[in-house]
Each structure stands twice: as C-alpha cells, then as structure tokens.
C-alpha positions as CSV (number, residue, x, y, z in Angstrom):
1,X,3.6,-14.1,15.7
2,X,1.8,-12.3,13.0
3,X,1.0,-13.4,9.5
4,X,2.9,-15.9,10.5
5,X,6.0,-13.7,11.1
6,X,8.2,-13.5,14.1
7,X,8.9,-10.5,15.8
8,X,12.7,-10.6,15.2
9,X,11.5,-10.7,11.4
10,X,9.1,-7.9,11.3
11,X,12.2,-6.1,12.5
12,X,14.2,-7.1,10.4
13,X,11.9,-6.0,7.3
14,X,11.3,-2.8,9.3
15,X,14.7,-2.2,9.5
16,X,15.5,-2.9,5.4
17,X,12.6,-1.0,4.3
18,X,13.8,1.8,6.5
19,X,17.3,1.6,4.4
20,X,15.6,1.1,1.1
21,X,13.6,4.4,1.9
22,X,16.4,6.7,2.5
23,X,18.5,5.9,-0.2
24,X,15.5,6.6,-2.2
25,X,14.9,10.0,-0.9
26,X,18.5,10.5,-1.5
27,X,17.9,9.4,-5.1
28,X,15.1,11.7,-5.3
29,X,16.9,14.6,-4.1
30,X,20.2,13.8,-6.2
31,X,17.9,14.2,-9.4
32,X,15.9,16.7,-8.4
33,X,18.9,19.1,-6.6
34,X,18.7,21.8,-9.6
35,X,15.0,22.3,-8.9
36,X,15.1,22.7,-5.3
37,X,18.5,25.4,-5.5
38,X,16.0,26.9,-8.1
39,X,13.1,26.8,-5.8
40,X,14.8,27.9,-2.8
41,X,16.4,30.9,-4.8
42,X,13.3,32.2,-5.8
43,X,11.4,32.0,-2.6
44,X,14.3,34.7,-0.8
45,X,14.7,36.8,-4.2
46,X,12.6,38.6,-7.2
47,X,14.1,37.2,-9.9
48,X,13.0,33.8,-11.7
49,X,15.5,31.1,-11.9
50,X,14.6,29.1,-14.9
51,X,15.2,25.7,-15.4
52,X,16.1,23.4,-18.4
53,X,12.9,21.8,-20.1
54,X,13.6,18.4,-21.5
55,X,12.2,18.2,-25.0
C-alpha cells in the first residue's frame, strides 16, 4: 500500500491516465494537423506555406 492505495489500484489509475493521455494527443494533433502538413512542407521545400490567422 501507498497513500493508502493498493497496488491493483495504482494500476488501475496508471492504466486510465495512460488512455486519457492518448486521446489527448490525438486531440491535439486533430486540431493542430494543418500546422504540422504546413510545417513538414516547409522543412523539405523553399516555399512558405501560410496558414489561416484567426482574427
């Protein structure tokens, strides 16, 4: 025990907050995707993609 947790629960919050995180990251990277094709575009070419500023 510690902090008065069992094992089996310290997993179990392990576990969850292991789910939690990578549906965040997906999150992140679903509203982020134009910036990183944008980003990744001009790292291997010359030209400048632009992206939309929100006003």
């Amino acid at each position: 025990m510690y902090m008065g947790l069992t094992k089996a629960t310290w997993i179990w919050i392990h576990s969850k907050a292991g789910i939690l995180m990578t549906i965040l990251v997906i999150i992140h990277f679903i509203l982020h995707w134009k910036w990183i094709v944008c980003t990744t575009k001009n790292f291997f070419r010359k030209e400048q993609c632009e992206l939309e500023k929100a006003d």
